[in-house]
ZAVEXDO-450808 format. One line per field, with one value per residue: x, y, z of N, C-alpha, C in turn; residue number from 1. Coordinates in steps of 0.2 Angstrom, whole numbers, always signed. Layout:
BEGIN
n_u: [X	...]
n_v: [Y	...]
n_w: [Z	...]
ca_u: [X	...]
ca_v: [Y	...]
ca_w: [Z	...]
c_u: [X	...]
c_v: [Y	...]
c_w: [Z	...]
resi: [NUM	...]
% end
This chain:
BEGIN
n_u: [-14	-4	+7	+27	+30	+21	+18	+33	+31	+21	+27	+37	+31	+26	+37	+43	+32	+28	+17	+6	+4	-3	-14	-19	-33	-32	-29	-45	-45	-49	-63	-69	-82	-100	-113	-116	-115	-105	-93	-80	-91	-96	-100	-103	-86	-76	-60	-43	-29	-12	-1	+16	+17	+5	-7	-21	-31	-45	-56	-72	-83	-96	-97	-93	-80	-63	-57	-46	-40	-31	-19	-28	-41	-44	-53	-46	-48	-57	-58	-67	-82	-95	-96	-87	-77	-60	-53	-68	-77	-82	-90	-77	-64	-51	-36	-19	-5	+11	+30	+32	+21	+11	-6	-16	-29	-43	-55	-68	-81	-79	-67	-52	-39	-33	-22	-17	-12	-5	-14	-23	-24	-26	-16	-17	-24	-25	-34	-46	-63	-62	-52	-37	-22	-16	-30	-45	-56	-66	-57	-52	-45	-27	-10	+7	+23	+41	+51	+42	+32	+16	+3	-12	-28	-34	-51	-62	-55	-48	-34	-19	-10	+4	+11	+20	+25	+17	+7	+10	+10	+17	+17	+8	+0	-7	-16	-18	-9	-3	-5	-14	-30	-45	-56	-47	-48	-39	-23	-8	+11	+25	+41	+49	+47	+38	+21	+6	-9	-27	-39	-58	-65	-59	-55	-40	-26	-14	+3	+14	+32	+38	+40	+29	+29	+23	+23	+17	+3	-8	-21	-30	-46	-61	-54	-50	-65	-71	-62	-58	-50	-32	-17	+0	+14	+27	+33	+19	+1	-15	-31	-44	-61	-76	-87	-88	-88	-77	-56	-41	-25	-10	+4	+16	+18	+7	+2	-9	-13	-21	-38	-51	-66	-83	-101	-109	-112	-104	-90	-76	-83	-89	-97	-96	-85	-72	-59	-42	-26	-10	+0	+18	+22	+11	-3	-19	-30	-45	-57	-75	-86	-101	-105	-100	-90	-73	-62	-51	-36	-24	-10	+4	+21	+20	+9	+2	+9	+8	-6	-7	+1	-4	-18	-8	-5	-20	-22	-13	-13]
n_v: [-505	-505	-515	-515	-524	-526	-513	-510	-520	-516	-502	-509	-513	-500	-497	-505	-501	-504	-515	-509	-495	-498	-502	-489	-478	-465	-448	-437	-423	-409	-404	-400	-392	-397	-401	-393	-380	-366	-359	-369	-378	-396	-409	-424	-426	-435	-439	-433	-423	-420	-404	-398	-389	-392	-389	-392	-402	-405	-416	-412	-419	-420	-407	-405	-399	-392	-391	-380	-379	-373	-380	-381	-381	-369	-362	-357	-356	-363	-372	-378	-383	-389	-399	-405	-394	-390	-388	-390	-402	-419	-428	-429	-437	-445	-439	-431	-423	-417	-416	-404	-395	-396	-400	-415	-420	-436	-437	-445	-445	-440	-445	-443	-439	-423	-408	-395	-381	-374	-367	-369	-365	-370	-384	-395	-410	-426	-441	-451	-461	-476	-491	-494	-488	-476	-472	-471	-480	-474	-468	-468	-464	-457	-456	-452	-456	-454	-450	-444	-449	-452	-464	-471	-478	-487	-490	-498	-505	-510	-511	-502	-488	-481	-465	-450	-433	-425	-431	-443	-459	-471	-485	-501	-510	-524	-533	-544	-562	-565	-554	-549	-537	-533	-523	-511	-496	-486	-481	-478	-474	-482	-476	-482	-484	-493	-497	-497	-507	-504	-514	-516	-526	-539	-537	-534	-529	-526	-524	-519	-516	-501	-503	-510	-524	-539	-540	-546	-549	-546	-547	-551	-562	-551	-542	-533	-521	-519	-510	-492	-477	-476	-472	-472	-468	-468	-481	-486	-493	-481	-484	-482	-486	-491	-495	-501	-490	-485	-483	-491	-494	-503	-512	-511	-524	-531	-532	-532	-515	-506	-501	-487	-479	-479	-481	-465	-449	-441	-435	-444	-455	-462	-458	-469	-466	-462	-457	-454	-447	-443	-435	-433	-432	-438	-435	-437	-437	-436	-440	-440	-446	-446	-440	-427	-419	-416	-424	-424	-432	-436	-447	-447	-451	-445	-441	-456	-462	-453	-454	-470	-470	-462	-472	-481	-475	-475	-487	-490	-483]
n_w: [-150	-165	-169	-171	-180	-191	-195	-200	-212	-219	-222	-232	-241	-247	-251	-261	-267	-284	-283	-273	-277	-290	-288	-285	-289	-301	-297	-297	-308	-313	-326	-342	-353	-358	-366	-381	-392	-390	-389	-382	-377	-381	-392	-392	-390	-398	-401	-393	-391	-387	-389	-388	-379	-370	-373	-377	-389	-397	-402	-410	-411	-415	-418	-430	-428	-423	-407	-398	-383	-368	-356	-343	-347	-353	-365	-381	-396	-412	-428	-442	-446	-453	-469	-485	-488	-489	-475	-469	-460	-458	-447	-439	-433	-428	-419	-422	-418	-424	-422	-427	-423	-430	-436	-437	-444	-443	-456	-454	-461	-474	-481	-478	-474	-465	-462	-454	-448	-430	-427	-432	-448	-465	-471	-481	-488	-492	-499	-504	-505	-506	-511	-514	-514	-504	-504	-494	-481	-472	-461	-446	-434	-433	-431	-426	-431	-423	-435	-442	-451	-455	-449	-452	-445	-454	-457	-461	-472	-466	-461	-457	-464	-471	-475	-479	-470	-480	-487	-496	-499	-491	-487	-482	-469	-459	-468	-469	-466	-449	-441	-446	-446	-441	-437	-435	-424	-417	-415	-408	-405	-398	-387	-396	-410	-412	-417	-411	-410	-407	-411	-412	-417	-414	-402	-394	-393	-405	-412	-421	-430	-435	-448	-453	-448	-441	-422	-411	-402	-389	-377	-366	-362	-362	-356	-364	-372	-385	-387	-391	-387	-389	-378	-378	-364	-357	-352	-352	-358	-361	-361	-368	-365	-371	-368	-357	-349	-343	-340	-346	-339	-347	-345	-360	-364	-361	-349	-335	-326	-320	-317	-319	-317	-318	-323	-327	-323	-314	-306	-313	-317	-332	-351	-361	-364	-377	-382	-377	-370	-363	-355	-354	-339	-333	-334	-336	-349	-354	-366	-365	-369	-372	-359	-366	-363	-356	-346	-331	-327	-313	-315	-311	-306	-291	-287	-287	-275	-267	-263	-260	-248	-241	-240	-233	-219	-215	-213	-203	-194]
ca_u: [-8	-2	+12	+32	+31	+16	+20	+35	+28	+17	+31	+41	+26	+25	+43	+41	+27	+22	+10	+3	+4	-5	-21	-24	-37	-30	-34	-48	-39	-56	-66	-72	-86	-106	-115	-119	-114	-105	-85	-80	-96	-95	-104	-99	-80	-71	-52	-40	-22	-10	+3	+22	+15	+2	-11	-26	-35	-51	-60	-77	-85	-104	-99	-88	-75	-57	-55	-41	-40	-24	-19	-32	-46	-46	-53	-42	-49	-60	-59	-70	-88	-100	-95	-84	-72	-55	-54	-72	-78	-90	-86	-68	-65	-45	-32	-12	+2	+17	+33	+33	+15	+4	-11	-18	-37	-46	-61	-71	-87	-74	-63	-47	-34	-33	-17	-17	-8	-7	-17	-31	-24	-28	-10	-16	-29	-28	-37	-54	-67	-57	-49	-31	-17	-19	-39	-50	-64	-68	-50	-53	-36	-21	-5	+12	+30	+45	+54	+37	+25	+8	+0	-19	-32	-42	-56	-66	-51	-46	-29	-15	-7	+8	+14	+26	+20	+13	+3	+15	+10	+23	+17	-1	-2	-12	-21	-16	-5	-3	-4	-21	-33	-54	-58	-43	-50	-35	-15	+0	+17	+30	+47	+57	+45	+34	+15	+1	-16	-33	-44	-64	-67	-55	-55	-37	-19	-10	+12	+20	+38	+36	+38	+25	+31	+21	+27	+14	-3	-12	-27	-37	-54	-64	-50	-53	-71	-74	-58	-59	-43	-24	-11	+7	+17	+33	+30	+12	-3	-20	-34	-53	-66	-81	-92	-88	-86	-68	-51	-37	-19	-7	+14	+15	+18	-1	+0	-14	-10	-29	-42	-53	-71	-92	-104	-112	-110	-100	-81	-71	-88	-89	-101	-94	-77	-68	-51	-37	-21	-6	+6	+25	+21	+6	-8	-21	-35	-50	-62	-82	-90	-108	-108	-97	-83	-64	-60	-42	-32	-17	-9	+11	+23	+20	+1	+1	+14	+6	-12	-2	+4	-11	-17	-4	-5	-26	-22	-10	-14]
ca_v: [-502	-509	-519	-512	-529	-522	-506	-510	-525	-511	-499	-513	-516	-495	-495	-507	-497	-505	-518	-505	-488	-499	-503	-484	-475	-461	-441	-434	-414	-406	-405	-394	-396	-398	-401	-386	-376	-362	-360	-373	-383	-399	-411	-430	-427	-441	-439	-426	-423	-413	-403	-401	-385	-394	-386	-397	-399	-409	-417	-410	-423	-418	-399	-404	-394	-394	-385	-380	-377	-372	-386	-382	-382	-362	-361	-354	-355	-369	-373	-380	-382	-396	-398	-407	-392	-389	-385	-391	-409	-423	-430	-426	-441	-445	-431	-431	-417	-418	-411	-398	-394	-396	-405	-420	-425	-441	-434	-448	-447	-437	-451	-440	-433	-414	-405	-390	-378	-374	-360	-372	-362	-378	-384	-401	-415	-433	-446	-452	-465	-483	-496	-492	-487	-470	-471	-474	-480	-474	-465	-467	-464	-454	-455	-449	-457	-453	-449	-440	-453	-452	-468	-468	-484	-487	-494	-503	-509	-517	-510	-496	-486	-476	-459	-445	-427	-421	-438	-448	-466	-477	-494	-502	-518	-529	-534	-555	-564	-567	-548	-546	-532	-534	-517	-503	-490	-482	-481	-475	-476	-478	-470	-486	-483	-501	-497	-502	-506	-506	-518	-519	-533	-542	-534	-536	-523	-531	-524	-520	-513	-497	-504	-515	-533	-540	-542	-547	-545	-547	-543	-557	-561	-548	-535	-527	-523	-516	-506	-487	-473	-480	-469	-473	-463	-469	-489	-488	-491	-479	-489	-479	-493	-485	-500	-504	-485	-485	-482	-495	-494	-510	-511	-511	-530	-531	-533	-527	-510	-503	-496	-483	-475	-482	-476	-460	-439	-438	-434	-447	-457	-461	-462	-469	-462	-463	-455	-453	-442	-442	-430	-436	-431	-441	-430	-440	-433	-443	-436	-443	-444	-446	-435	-420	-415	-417	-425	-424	-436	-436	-454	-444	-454	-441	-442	-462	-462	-449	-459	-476	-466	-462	-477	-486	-473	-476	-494	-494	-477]
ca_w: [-154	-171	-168	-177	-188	-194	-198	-204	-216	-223	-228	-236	-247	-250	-255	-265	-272	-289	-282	-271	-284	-296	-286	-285	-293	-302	-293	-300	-305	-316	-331	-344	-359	-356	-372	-384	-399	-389	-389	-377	-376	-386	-394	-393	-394	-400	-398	-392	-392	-384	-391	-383	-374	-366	-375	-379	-397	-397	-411	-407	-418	-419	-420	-434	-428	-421	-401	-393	-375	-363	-352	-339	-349	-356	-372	-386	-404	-416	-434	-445	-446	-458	-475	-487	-494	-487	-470	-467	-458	-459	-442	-436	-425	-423	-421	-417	-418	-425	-418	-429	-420	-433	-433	-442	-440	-449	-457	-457	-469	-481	-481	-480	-469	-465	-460	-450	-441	-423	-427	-437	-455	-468	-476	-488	-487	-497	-498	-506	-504	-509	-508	-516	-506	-502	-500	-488	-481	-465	-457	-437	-432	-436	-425	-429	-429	-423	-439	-446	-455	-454	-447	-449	-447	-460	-452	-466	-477	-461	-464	-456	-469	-470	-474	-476	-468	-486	-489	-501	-499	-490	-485	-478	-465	-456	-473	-471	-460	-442	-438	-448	-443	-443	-436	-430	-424	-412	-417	-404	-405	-392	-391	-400	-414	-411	-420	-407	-414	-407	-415	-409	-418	-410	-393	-393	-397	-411	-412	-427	-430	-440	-457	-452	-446	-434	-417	-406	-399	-383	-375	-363	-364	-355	-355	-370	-375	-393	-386	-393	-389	-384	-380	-377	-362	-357	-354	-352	-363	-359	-367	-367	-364	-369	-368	-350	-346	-341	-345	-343	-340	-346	-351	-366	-367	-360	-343	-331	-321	-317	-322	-314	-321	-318	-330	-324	-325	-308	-307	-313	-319	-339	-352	-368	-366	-383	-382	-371	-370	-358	-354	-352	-331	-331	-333	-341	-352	-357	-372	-362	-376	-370	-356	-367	-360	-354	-339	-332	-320	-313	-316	-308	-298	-286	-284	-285	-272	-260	-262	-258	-242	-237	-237	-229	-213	-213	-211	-198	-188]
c_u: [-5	+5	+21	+31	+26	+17	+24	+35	+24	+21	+37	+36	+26	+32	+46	+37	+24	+17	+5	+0	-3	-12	-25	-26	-34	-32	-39	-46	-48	-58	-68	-78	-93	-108	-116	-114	-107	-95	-82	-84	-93	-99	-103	-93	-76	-64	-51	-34	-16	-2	+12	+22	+11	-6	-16	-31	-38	-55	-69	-82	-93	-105	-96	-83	-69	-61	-48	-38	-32	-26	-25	-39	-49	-46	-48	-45	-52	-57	-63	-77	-91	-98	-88	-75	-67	-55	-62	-71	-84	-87	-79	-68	-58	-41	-27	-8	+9	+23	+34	+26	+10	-1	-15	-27	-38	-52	-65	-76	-83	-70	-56	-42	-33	-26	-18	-10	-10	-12	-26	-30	-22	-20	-11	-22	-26	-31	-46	-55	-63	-53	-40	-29	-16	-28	-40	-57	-64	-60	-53	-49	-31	-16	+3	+20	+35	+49	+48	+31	+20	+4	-10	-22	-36	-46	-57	-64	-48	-38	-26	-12	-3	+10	+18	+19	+18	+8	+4	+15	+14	+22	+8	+1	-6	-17	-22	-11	-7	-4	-11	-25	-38	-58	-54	-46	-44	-27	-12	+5	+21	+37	+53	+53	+40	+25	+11	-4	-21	-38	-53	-67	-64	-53	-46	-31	-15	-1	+13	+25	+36	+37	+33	+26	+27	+25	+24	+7	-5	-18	-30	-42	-55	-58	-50	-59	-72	-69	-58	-50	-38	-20	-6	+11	+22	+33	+25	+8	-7	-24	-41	-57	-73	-89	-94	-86	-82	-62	-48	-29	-14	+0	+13	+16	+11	-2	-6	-11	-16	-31	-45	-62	-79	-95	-110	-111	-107	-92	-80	-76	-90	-95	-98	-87	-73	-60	-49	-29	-16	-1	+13	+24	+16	-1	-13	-29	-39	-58	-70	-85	-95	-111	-103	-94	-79	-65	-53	-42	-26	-15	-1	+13	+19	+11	-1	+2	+7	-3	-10	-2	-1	-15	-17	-5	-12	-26	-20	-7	-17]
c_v: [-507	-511	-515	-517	-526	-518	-506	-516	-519	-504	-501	-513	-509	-493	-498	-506	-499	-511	-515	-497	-492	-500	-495	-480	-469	-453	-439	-426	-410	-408	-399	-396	-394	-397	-394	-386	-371	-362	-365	-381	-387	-404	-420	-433	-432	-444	-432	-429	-416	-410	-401	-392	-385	-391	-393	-397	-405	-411	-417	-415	-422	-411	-399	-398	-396	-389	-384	-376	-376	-382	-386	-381	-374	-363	-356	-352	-363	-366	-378	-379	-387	-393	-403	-402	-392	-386	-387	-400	-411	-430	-433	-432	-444	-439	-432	-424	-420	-413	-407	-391	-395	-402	-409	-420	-430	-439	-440	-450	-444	-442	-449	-439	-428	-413	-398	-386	-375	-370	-363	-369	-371	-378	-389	-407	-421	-437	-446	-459	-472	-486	-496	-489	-479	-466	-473	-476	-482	-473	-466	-464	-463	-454	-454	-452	-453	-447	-445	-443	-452	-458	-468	-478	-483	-492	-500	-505	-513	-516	-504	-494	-480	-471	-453	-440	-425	-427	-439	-456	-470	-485	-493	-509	-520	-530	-540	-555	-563	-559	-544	-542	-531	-526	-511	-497	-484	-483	-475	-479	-476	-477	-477	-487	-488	-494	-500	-498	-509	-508	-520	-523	-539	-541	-534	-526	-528	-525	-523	-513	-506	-496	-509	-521	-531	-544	-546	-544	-547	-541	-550	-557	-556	-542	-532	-528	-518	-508	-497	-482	-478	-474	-472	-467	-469	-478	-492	-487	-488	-483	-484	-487	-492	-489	-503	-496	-484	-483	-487	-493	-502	-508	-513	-519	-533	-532	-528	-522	-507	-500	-493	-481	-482	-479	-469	-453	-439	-438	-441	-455	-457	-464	-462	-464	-466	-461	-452	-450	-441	-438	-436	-437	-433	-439	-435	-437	-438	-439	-441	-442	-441	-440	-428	-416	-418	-419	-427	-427	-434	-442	-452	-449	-454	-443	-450	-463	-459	-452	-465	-473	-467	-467	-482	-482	-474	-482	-494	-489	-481]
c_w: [-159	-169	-173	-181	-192	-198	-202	-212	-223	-227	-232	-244	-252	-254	-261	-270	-278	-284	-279	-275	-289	-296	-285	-292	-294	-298	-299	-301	-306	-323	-334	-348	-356	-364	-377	-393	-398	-388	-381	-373	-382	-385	-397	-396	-394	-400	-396	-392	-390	-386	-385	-380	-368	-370	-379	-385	-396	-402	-407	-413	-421	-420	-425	-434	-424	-416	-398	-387	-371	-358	-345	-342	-354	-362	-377	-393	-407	-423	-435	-446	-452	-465	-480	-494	-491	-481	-465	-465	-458	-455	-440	-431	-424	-425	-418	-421	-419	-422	-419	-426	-424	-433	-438	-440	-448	-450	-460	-462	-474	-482	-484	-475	-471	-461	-460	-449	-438	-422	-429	-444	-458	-472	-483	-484	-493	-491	-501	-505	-509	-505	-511	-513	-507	-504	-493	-485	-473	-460	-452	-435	-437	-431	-430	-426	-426	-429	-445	-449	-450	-453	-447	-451	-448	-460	-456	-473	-472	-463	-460	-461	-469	-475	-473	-476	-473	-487	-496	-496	-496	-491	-482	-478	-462	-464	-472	-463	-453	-437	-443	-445	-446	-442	-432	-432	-417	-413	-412	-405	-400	-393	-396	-409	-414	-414	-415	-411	-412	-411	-412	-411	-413	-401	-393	-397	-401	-411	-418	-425	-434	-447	-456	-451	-441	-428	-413	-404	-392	-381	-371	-363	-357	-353	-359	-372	-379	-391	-392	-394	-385	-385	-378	-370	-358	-359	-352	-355	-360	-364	-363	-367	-365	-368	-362	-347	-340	-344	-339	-343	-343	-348	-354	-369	-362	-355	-338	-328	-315	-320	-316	-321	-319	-324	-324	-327	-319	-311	-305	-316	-327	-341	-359	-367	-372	-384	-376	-374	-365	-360	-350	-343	-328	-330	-336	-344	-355	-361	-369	-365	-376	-364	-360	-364	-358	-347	-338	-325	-318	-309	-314	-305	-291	-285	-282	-277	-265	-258	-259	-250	-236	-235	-232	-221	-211	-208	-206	-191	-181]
resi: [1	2	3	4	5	6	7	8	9	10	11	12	13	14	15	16	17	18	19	20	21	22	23	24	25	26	27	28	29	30	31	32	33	34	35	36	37	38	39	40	41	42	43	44	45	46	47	48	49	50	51	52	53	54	55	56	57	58	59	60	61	62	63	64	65	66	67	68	69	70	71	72	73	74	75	76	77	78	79	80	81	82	83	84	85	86	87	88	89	90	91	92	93	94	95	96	97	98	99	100	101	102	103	104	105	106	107	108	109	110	111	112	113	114	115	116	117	118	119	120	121	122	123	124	125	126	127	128	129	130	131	132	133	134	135	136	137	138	139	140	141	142	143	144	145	146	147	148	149	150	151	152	153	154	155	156	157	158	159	160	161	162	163	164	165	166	167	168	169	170	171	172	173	174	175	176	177	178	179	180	181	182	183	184	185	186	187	188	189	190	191	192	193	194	195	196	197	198	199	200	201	202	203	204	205	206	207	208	209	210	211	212	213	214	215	216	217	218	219	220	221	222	223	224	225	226	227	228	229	230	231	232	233	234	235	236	237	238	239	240	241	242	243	244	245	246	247	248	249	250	251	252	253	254	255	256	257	258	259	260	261	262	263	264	265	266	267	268	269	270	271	272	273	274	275	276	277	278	279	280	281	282	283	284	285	286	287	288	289	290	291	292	293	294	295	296	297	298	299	300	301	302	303	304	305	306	307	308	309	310	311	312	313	314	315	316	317]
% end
């Protein structure tokens, strides 16, 4: 018979809960996808992004096309398809919504941004191949402020550059200075406006203010590797890992939390996972590149918690 110090030792630690919450592995909920051509099938998707319905829009990056699924994975409607006209892509591979719902994607061999609506009807594209400010060379990532700007990292100018929702030119940082940028490839925002930017060269997230001052970076050796998607949800970063197939959680001033994911095809098993997506309630969506398809968590208080629980009553049944 376990002892009451025991036991009660063990629900100081559970009421306490972050140091315990944080060592669990998120629930595995389901998944959808499997390679193909066919509506729903997909073909090494690269990002996603979830509008304030819950509604999922996928950058299908080798079908060049946009998806958009319900929140449990039920297909809705595609855009796009190979090509360089309006509306068309040449590898789709970052995508965010703005509050208005519309939908941005970075068309990387076009070297543009595309605007959408919710629907996938095309509203405006800039952007050409260069190095002057409102070009590009090689968009990865687009994310969207608060106040409406368009965030997008321009991989191979080594640079973020800002924009209003038509794409009117504002500002472009990390060029110089102590907040330099070798290769961003993933931009979130969190709600005080702060700019986080994944760097694969650096392995590391680099901080700017949203006119671009930098604030700060971190990353430990061995905790980022050639880092891929981040998303932001309240005061936690999600980080894709696709090198180490995984995903990480850290606060946003880069503390460990956990990670979870092997390389494989089983549930909750990654291979090249490239984007990640959370919902306010902790849902977490993860774009699995190489095996083609969605996989969903639930990263909730309430599921942590009830994992934890569980746990603690194995231990000290």
């Amino acid at each position: 018979m376990k002892s009451s110090f025991g036991i009660g030792v063990a629900v100081l630690l559970l009421l306490a809960g972050h140091q315990i919450a944080c060592a669990q592995t998120p629930p595995f909920l389901f998944q959808w996808g499997g390679q193909g051509i066919g509506p729903g099938q997909l073909d090494g998707p690269h990002d996603l992004a979830i509008d304030s319905f819950g509604n999922v829009y996928v950058a299908d990056t080798r079908n060049f096309r946009i998806q958009k699924f319900t929140s449990e994975g039920t297909y809705l409607l595609e855009w796009g398809g190979f090509g360089s006209d309006p509306g068309k892509f040449w590898y789709p591979f970052g995508i965010a919504i703005d509050a208005a719902g519309d939908v941005y994607v970075a068309d990387l061999i076009n070297h543009r941004i595309q605007k959408f609506t919710a629907s996938g009807v095309f509203v405006r594209t800039w952007g050409i191949q260069g190095e002057a400010p409102g070009e590009f060379n090689g968009p990865y990532d687009v994310a969207i402020g608060a106040d409406g700007s368009v965030y997008v990292a321009d991989e191979e100018n080594h640079r973020v550059q800002r924009f209003d929702s038509d794409g009117k030119f504002i500002s472009q940082f990390g060029v110089d200075g102590p907040g330099q940028l070798l290769l961003p490839t993933s931009i979130a925002i969190d709600a005080s406006g702060r700019v986080f930017v994944a760097d694969q060269l650096l392995n590391q997230i680099t901080v700017f203010d949203q006119d671009g001052n930098f604030l700060a970076r971190w990353g430990a050796p061995g905790q980022l590797i050639i880092p891929s998607g981040i998303a932001i949800v309240g005061s936690s970063l999600y980080e894709a890992d696709p090198n180490t197939s995984r995903v990480q959680k850290f606060t946003l001033d880069g503390t460990f939390l956990l990670q979870w994911g092997t390389l494989g095809t089983g549930p909750g098993q990654f291979n090249s996972p490239a984007g990640v997506a959370v919902t306010p309630a902790g849902r977490v969506y993860v774009a699995d590149q190489s095996d083609h398809r969605i996989q969903v968590f639930d990263d909730s208080p309430v599921a942590v918690e009830a994992r934890s629980w569980g746990a603690v009553k194995a231990k000290y049944r």
